[in-house]
Every structure is written in structure tokens, then in C-alpha cells.
CHARMM-style PDB file with segment names, atoms N, HN, CA, C and O in Angstrom:
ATOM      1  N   UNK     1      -2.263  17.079  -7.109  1.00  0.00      PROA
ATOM      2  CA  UNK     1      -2.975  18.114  -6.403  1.00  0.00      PROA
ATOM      3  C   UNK     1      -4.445  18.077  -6.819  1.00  0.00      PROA
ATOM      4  O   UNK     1      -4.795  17.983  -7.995  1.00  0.00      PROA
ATOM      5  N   UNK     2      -5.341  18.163  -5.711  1.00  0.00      PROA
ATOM      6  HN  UNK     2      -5.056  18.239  -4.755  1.00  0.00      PROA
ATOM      7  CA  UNK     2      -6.828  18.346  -5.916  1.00  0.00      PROA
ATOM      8  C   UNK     2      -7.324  20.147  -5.807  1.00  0.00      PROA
ATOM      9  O   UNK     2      -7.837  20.559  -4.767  1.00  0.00      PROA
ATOM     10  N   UNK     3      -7.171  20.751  -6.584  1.00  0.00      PROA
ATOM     11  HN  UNK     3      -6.754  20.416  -7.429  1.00  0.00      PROA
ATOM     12  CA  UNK     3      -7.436  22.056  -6.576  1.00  0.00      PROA
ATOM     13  C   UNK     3      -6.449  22.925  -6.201  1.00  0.00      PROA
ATOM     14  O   UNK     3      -5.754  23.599  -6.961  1.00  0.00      PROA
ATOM     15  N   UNK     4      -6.395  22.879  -4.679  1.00  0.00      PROA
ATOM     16  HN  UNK     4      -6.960  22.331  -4.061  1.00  0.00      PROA
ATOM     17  CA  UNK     4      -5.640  23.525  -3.673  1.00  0.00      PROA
ATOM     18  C   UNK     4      -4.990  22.700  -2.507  1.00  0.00      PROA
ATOM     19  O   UNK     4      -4.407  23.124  -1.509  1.00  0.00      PROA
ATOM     20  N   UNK     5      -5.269  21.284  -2.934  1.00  0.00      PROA
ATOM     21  HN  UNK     5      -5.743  20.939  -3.744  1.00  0.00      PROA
ATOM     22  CA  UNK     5      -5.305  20.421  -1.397  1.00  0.00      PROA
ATOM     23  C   UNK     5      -3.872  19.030  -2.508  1.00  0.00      PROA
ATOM     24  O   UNK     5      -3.851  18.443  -3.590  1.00  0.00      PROA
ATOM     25  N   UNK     6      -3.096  19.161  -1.445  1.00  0.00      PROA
ATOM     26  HN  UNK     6      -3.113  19.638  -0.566  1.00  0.00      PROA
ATOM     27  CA  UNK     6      -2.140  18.289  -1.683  1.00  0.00      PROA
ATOM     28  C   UNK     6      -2.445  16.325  -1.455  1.00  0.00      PROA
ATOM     29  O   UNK     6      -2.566  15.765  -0.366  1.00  0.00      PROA
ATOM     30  N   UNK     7      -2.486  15.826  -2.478  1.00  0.00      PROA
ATOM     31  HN  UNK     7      -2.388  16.281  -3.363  1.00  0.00      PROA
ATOM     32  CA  UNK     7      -3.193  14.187  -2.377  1.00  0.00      PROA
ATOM     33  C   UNK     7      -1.728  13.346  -2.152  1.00  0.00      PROA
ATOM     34  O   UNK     7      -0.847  13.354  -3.011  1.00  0.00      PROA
ATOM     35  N   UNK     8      -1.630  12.740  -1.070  1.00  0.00      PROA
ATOM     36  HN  UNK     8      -2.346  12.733  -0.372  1.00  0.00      PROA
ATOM     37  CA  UNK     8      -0.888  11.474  -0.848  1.00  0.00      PROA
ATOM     38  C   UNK     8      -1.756  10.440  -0.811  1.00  0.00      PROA
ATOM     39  O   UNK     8      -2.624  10.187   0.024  1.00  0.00      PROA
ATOM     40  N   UNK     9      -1.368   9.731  -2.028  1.00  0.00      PROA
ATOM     41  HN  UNK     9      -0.663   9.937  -2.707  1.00  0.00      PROA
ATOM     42  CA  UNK     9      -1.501   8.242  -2.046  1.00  0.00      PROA
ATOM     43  C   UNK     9      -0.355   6.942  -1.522  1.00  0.00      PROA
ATOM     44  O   UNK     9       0.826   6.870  -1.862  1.00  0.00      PROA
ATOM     45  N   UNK    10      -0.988   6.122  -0.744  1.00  0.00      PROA
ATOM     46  HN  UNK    10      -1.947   6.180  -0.468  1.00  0.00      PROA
ATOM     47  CA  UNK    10      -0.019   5.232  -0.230  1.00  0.00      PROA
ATOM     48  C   UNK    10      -0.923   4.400   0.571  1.00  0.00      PROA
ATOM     49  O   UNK    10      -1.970   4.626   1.179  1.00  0.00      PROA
ATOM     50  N   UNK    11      -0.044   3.162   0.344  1.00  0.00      PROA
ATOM     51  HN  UNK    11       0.807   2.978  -0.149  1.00  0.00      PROA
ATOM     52  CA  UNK    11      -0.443   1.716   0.367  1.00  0.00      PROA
ATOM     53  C   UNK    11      -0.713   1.161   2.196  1.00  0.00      PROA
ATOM     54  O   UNK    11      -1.354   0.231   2.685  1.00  0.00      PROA
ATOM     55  N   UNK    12       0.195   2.344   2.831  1.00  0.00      PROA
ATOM     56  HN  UNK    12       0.716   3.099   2.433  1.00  0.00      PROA
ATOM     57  CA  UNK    12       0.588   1.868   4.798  1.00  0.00      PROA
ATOM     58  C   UNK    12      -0.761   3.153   5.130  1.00  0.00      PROA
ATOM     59  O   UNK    12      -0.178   4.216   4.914  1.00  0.00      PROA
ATOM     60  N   UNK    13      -1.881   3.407   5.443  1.00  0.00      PROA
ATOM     61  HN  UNK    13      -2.354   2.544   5.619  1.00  0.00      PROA
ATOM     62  CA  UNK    13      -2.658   4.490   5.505  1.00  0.00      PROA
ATOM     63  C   UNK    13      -2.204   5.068   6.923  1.00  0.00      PROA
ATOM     64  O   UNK    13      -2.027   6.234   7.277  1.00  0.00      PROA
ATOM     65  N   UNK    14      -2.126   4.335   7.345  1.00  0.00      PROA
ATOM     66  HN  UNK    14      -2.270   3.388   7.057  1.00  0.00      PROA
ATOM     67  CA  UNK    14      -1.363   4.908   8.768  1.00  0.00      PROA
ATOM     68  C   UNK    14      -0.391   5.615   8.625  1.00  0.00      PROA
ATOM     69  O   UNK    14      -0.735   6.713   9.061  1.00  0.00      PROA
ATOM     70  N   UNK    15       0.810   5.679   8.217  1.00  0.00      PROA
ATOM     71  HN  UNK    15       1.090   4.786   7.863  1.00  0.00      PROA
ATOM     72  CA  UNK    15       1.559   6.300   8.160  1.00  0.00      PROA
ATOM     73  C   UNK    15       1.635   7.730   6.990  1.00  0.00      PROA
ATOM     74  O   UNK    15       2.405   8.690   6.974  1.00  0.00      PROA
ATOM     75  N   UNK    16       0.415   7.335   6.029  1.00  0.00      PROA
ATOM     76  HN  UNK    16      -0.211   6.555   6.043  1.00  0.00      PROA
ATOM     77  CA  UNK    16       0.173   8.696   5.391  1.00  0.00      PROA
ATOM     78  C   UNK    16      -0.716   9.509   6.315  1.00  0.00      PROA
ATOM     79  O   UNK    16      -0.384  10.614   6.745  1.00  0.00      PROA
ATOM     80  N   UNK    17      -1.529   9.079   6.516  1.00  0.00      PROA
ATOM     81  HN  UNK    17      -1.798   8.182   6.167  1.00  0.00      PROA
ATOM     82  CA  UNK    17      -2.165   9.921   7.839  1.00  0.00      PROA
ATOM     83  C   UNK    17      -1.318  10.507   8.654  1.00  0.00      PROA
ATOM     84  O   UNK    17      -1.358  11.737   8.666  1.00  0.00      PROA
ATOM     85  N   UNK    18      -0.488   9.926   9.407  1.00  0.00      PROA
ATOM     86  HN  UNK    18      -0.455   8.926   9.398  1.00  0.00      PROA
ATOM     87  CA  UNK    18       0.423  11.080  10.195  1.00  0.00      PROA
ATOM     88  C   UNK    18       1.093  12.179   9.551  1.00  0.00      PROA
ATOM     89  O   UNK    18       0.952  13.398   9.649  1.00  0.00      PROA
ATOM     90  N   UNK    19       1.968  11.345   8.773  1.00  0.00      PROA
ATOM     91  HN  UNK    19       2.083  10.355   8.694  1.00  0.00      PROA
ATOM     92  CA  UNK    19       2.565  12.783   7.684  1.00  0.00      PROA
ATOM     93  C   UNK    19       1.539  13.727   7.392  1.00  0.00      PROA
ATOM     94  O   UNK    19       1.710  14.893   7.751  1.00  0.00      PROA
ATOM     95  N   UNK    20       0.419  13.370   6.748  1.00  0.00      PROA
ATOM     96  HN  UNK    20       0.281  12.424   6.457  1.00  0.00      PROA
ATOM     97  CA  UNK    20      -0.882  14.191   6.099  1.00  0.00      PROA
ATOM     98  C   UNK    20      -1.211  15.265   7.518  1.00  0.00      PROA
ATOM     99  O   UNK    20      -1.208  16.491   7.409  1.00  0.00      PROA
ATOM    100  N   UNK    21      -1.494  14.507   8.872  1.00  0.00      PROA
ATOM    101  HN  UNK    21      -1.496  13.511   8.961  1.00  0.00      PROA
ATOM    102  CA  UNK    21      -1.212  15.318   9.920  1.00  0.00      PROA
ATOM    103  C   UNK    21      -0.505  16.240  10.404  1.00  0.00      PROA
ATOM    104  O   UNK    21      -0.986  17.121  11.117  1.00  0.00      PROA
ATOM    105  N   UNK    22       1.047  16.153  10.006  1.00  0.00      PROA
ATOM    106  HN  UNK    22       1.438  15.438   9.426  1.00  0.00      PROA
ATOM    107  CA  UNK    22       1.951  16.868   9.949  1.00  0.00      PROA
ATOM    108  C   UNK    22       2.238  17.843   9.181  1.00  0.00      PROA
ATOM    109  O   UNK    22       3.164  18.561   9.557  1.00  0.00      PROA
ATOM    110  N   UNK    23       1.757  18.076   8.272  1.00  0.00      PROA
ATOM    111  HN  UNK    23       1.005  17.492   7.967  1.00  0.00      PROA
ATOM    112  CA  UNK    23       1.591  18.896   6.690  1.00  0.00      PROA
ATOM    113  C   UNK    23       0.608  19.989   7.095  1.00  0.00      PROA
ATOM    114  O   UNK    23       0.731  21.165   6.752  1.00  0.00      PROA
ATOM    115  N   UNK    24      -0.550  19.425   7.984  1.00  0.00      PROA
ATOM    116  HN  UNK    24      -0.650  18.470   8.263  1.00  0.00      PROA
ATOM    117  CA  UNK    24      -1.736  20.133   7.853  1.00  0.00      PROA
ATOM    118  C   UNK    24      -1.231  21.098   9.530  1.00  0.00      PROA
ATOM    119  O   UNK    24      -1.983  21.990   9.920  1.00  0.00      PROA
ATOM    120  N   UNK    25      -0.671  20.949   9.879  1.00  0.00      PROA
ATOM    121  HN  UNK    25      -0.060  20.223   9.562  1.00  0.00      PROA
ATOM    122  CA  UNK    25      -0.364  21.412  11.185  1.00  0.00      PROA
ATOM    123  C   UNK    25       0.641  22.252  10.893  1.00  0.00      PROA
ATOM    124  O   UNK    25       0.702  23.171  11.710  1.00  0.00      PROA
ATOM    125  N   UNK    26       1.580  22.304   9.914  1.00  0.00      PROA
ATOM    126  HN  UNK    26       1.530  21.558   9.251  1.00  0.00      PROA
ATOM    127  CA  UNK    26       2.229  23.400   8.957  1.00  0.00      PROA
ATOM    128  C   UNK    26       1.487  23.941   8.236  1.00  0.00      PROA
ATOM    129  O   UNK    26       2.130  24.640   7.453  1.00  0.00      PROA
ATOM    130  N   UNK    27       0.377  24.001   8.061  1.00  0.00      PROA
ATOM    131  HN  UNK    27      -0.145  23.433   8.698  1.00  0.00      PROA
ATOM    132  CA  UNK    27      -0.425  25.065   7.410  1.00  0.00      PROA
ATOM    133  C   UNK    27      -0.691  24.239   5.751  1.00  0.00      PROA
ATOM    134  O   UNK    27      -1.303  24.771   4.826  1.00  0.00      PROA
ATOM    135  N   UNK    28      -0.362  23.515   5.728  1.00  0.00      PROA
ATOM    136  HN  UNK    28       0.135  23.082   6.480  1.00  0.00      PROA
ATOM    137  CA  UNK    28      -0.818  22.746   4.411  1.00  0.00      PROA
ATOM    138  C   UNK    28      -1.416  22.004   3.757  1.00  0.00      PROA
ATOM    139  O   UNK    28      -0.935  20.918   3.434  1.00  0.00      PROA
ATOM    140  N   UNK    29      -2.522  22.364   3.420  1.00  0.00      PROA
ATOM    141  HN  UNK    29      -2.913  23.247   3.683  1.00  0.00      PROA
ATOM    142  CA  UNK    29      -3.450  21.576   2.786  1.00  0.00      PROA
ATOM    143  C   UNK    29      -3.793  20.046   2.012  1.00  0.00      PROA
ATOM    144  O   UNK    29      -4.037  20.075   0.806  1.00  0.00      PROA
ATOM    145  N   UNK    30      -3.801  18.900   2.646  1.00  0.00      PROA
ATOM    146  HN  UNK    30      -3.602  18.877   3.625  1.00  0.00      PROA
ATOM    147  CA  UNK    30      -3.880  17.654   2.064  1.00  0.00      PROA
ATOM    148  C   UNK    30      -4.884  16.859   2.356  1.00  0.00      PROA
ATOM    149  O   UNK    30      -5.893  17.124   3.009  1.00  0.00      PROA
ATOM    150  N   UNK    31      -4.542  15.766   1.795  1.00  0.00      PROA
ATOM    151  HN  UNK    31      -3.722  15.551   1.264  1.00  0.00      PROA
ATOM    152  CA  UNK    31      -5.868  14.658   1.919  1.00  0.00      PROA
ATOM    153  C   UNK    31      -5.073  13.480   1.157  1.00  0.00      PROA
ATOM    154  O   UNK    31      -4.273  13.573   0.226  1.00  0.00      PROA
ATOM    155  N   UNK    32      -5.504  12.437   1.786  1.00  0.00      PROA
ATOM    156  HN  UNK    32      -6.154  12.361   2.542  1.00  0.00      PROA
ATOM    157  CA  UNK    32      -4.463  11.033   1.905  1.00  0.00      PROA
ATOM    158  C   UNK    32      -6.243  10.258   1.659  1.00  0.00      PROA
ATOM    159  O   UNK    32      -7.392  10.376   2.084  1.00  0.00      PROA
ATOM    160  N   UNK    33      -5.148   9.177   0.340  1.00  0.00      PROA
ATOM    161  HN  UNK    33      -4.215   9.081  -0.005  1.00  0.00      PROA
ATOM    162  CA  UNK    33      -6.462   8.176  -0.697  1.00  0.00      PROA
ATOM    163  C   UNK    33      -5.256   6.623  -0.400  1.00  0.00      PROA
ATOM    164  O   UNK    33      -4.084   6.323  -0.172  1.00  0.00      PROA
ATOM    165  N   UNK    34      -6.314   6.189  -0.571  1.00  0.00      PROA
ATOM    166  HN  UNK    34      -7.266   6.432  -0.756  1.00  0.00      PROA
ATOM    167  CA  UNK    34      -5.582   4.676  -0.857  1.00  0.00      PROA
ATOM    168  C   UNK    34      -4.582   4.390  -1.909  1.00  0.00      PROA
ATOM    169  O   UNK    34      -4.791   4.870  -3.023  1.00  0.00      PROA
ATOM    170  N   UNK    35      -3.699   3.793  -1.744  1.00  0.00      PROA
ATOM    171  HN  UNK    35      -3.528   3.403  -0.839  1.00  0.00      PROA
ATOM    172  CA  UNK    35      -2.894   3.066  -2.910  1.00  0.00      PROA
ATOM    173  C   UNK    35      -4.063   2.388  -3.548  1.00  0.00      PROA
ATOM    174  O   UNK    35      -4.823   1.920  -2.701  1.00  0.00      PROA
ATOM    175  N   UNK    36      -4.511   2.155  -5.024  1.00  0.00      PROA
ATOM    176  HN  UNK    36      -3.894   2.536  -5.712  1.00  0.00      PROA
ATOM    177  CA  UNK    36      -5.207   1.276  -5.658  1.00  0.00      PROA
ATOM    178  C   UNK    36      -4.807   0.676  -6.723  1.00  0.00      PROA
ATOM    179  O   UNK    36      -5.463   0.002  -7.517  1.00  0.00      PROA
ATOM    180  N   UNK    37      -3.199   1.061  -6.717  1.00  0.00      PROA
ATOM    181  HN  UNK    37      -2.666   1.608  -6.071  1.00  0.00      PROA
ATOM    182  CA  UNK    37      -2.646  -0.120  -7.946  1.00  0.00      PROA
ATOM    183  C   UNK    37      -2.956  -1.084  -7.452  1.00  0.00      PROA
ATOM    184  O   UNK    37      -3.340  -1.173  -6.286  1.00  0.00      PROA
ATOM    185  N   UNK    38      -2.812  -2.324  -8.533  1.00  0.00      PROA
ATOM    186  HN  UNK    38      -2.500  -2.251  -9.481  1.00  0.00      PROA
ATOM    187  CA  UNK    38      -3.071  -3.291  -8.120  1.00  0.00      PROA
ATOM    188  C   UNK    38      -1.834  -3.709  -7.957  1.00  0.00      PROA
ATOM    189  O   UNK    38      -0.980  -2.913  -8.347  1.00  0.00      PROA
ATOM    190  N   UNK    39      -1.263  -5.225  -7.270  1.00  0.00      PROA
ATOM    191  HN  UNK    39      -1.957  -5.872  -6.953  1.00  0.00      PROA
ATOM    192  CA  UNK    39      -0.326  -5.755  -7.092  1.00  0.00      PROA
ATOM    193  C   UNK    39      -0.259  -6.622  -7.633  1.00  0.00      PROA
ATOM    194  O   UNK    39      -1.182  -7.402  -7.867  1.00  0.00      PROA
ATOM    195  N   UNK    40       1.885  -6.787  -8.285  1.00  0.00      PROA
ATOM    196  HN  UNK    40       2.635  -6.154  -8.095  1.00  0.00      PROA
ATOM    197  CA  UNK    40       2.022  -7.872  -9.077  1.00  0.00      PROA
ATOM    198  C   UNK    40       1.856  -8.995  -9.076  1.00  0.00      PROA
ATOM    199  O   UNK    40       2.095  -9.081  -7.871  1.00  0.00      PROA
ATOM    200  N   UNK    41       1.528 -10.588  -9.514  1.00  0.00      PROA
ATOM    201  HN  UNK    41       1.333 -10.518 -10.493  1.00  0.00      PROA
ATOM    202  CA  UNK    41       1.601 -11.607  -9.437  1.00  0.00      PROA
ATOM    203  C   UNK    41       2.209 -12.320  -8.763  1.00  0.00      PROA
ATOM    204  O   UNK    41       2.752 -13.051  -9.592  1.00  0.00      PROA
ATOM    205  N   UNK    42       2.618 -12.746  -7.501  1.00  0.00      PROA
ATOM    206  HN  UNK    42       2.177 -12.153  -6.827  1.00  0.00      PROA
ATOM    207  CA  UNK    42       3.647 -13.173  -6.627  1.00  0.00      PROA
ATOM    208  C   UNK    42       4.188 -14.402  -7.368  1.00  0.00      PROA
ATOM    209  O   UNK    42       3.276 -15.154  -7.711  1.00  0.00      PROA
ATOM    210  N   UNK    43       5.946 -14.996  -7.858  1.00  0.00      PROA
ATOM    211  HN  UNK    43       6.687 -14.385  -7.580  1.00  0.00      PROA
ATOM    212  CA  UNK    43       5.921 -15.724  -7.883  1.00  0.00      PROA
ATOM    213  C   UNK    43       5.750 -17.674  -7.488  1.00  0.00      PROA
ATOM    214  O   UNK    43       5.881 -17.866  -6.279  1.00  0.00      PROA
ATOM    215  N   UNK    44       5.577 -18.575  -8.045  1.00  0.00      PROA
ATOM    216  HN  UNK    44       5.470 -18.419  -9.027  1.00  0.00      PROA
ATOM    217  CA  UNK    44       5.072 -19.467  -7.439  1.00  0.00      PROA
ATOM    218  C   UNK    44       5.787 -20.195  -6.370  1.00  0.00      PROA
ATOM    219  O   UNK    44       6.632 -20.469  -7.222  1.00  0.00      PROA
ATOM    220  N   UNK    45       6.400 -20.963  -4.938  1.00  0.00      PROA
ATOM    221  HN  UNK    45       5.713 -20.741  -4.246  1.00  0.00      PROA
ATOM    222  CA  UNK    45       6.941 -21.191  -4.206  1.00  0.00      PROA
ATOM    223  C   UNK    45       6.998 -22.657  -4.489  1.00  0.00      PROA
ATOM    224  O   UNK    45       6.095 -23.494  -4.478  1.00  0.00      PROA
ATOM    225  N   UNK    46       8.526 -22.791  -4.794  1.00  0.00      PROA
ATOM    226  HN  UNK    46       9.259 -22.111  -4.803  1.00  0.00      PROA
ATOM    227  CA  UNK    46       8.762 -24.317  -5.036  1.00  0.00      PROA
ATOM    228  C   UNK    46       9.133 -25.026  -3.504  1.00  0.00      PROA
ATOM    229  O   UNK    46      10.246 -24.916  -2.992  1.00  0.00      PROA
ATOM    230  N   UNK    47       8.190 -25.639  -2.987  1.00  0.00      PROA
ATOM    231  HN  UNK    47       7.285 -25.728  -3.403  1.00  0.00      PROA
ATOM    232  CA  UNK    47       8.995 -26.696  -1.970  1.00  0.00      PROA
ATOM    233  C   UNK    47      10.085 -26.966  -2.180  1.00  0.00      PROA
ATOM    234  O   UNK    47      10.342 -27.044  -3.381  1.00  0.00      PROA
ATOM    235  N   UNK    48      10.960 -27.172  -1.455  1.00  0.00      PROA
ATOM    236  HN  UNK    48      10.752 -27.109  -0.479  1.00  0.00      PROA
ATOM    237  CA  UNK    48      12.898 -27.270  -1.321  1.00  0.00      PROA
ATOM    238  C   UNK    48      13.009 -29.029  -1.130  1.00  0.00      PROA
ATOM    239  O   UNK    48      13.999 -29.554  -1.641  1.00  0.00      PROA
ATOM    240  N   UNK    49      12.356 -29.615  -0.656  1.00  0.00      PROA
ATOM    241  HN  UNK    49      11.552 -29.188  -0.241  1.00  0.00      PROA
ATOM    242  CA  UNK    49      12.342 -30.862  -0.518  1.00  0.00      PROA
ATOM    243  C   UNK    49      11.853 -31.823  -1.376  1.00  0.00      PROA
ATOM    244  O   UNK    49      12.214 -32.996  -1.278  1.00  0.00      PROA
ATOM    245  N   UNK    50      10.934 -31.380  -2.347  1.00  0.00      PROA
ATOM    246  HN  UNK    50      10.640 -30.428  -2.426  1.00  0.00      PROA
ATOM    247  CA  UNK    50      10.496 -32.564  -3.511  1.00  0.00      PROA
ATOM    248  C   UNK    50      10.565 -31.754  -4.810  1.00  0.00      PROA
ATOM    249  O   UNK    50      10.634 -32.350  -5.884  1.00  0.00      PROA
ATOM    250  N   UNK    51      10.547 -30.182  -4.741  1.00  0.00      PROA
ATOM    251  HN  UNK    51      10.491 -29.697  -3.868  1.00  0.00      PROA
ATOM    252  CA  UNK    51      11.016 -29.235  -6.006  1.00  0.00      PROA
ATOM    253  C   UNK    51       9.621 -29.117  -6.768  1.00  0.00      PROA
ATOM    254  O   UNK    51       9.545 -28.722  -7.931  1.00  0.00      PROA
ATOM    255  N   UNK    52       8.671 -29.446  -6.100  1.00  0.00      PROA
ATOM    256  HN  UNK    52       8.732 -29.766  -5.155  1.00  0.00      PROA
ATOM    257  CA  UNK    52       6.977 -29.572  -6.936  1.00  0.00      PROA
ATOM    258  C   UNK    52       6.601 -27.853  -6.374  1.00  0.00      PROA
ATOM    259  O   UNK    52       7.140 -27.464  -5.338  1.00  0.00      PROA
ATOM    260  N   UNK    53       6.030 -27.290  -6.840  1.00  0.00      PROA
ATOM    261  HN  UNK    53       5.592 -27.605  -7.681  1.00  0.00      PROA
ATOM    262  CA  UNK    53       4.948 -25.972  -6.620  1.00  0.00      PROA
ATOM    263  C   UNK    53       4.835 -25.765  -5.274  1.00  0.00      PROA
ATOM    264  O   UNK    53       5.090 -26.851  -4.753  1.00  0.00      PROA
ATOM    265  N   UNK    54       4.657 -25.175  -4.658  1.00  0.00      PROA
ATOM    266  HN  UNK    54       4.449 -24.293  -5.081  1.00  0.00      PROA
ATOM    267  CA  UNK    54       4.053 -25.281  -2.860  1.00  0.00      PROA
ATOM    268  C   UNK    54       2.376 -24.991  -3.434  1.00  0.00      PROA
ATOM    269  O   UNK    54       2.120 -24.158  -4.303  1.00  0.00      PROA
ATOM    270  N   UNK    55       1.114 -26.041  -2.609  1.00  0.00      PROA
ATOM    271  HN  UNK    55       1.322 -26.718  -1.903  1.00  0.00      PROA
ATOM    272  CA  UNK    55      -0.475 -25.879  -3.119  1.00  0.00      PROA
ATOM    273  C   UNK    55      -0.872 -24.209  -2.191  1.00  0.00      PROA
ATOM    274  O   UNK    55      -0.498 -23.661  -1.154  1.00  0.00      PROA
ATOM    275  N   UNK    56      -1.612 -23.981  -3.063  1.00  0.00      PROA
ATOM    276  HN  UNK    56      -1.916 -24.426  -3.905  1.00  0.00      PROA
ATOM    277  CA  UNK    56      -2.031 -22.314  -2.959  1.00  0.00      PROA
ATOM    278  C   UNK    56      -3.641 -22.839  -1.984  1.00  0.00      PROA
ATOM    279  O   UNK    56      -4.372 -21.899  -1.671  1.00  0.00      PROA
ATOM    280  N   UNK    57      -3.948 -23.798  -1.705  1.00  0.00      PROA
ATOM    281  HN  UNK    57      -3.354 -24.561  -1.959  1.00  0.00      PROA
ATOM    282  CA  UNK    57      -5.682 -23.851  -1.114  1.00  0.00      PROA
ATOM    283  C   UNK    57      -5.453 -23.315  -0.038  1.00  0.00      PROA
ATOM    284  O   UNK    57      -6.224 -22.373   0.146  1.00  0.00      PROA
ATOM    285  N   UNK    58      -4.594 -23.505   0.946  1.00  0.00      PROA
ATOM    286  HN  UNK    58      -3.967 -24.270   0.797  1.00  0.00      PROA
ATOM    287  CA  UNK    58      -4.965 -22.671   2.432  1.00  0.00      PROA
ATOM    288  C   UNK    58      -5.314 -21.456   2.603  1.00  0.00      PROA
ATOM    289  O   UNK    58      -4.373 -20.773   2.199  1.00  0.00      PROA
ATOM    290  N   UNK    59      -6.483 -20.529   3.129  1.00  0.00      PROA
ATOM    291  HN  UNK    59      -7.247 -21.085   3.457  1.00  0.00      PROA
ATOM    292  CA  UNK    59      -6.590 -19.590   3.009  1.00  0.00      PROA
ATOM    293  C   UNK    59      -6.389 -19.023   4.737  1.00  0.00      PROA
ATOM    294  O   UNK    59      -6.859 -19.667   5.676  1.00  0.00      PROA
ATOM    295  N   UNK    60      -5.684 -17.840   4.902  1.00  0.00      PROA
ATOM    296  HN  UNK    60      -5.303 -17.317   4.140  1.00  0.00      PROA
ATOM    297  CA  UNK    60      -5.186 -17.516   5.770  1.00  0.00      PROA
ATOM    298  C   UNK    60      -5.966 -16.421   6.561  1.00  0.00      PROA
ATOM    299  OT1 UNK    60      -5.494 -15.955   7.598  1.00  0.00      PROA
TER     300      UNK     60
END
């Protein structure tokens, strides 16, 4: 809670926004922040066909 104002944090902002919409249209005070944990380390992807690393350079 920020004073008087109810804080949802979450990672989909879209979908805290609606809820946060929905809250406030019941008479309830909020305000929706970003998720800013950071995220864990993904593990590394072994190719199935030669069992080596899959290369990380392509950027998407």
C-alpha cells in the first residue's frame, strides 16, 4: 500500500491495468508499477542432434 492507494505490481501491464480498472470502479483506490525483479538465468539449450550448446548470437 502507498498511503491510501492499493499498488499492484505485475510483469503482463495489461492485464494489471484492467483489474486496477476494476478496483477503481468499485470505489478502490490503486495504482499498478511494473514487475522489476529481475529474471532468472534461462537454462542453456542443448541441440538434440550433435548434444553441443545451441549458439546464443542471433538476436531476435
Amino acid at each position: 500500500m502507498l498511503g491510501d492507494k492499493v499498488l499492484y505490481q505485475a510483469a503482463q501491464l495489461t492485464h494489471a491495468e484492467r483489474f486496477a480498472a476494476a478496483r477503481r470502479a468499485e470505489g478502490v483506490p490503486c495504482h499498478v508499477v511494473p514487475d522489476t525483479t529481475p529474471k532468472p538465468p534461462r537454462p542453456e539449450q542443448i541441440n538434440p542432434l550433435t548434444g553441443q550448446p545451441r549458439k546464443r548470437g542471433r538476436v531476435r
